[in-house]
C-alpha positions in Angstrom: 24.9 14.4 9.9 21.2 15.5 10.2 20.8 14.9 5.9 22.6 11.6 6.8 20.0 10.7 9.2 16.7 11.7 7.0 18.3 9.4 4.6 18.4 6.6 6.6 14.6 7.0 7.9 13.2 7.5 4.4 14.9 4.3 3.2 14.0 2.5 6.0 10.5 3.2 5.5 10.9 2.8 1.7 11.9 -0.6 2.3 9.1 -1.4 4.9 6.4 -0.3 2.1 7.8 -2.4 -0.2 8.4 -5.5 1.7 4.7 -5.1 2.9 3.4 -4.8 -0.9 5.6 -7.8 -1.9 4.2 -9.5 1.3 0.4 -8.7 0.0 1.1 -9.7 -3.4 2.7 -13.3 -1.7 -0.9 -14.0 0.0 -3.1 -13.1 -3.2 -4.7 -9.9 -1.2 -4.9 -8.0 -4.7 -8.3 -9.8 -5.7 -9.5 -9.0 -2.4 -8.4 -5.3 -2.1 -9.5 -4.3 -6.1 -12.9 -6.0 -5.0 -13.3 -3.7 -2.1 -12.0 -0.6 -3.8 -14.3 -1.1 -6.7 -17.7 -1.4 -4.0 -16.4 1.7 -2.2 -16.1 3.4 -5.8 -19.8 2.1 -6.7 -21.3 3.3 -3.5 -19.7 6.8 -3.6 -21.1 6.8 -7.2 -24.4 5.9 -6.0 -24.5 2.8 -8.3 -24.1 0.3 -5.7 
């Protein structure tokens, strides 16, 4: 019963990680989250 349960959760919050990707994807935020994880790159670099 207790495996049955852990199951349950971990597909649950499978499915929330995925329906919030497809949700970022749907409102173009990948443009906007590459930009900002390439400045954070550059200024740990020191380039930036």
């Amino acid at each position: 019963m207790i495996l049955f349960r852990r199951n349950i959760i971990s597909v649950a919050l499978i499915l929330i990680g995925v329906s919030f990707l497809v949700l970022g994807v749907w409102q173009e935020e990948t443009e906007q989250v590459f930009r900002k994880a390439v400045n954070i790159c550059m200024e740990c670099i020191g380039l930036g």
